[in-house]
C-alpha positions in Angstrom: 102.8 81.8 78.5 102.2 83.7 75.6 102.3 86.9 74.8 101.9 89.5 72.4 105.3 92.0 72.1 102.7 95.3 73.9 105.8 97.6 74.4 107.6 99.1 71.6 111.7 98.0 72.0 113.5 100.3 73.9 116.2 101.9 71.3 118.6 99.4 73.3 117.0 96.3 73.7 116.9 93.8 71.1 113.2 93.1 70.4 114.0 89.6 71.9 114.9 91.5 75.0 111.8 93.7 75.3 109.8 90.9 74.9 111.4 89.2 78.1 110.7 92.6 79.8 106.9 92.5 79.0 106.5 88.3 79.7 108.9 89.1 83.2 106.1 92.3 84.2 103.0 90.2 83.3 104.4 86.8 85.3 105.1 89.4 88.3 101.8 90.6 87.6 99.9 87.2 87.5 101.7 85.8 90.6 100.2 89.0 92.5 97.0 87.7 91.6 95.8 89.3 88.4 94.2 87.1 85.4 96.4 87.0 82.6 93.9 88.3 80.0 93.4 91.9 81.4 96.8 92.7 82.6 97.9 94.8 79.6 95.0 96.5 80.4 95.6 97.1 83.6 99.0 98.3 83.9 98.4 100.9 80.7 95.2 102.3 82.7 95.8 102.4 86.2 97.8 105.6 87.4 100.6 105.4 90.0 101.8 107.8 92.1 104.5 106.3 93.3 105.3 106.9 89.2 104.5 110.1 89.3 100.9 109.9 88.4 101.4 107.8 85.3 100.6 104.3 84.0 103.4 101.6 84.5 103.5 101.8 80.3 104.2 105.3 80.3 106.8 105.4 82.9 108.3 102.5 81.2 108.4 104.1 78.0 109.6 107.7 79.4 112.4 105.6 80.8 111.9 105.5 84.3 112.4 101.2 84.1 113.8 100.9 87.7 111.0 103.0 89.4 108.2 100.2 87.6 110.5 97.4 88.8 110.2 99.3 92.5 106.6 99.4 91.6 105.9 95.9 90.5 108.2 94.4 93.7 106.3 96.9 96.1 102.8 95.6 94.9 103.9 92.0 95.0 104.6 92.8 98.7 101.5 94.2 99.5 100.2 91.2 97.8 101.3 88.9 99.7 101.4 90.7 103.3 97.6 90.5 102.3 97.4 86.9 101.8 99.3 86.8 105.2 96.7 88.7 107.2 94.3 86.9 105.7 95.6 83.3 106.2 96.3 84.2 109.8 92.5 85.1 110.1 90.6 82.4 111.6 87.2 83.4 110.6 87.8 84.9 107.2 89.2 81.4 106.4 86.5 79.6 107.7 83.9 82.0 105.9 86.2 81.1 102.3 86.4 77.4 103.6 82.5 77.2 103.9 82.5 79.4 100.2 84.1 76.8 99.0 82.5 74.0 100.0 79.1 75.5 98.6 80.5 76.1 95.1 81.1 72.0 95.2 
């Protein structure tokens, strides 16, 4: 995947090491479902307040690197406790199996 380098280096990473940071958050990102072309997007726009009412970019530039990782891993979970319920749902599935058969 490529990406552009969205967050500034930390003054102690290496920009080779910010750059894993921002590919690592928008693969988390992606396997929770997002498209790849607005995450960056997403994650500087959308306020948390389990970040304190900030964006993931702001806390991640004031510092705060652990609380988005708690973030990130806490949405992934809802993510897929979602896909869960949803799988385990016999109608929904046969309303997205009949979905799909109508889009060929």
């Amino acid at each position: 995947m490529e990406t552009s380098l969205f967050l500034p280096p930390e003054p102690d990473l290496t920009p080779e090491q910010a750059r894993e940071v921002d590919v690592g958050i928008n693969q988390m990102l992606e396997e929770m479902g997002h498209r790849p072309e607005p995450i960056t997007g997403w994650w500087s726009s959308v306020r948390f307040p389990e970040l304190g009412d900030v964006t993931i970019v702001e806390a991640w530039l004031h510092g705060d690197h652990e609380g988005v990782r708690r973030l990130v891993v806490l949405l992934h979970a809802r993510s897929q406790a979602s896909a869960e319920r949803i799988a385990r749902d016999p109608e929904f599935m046969a309303f997205l199996r009949d979905r799909m058969a109508r889009l060929g």
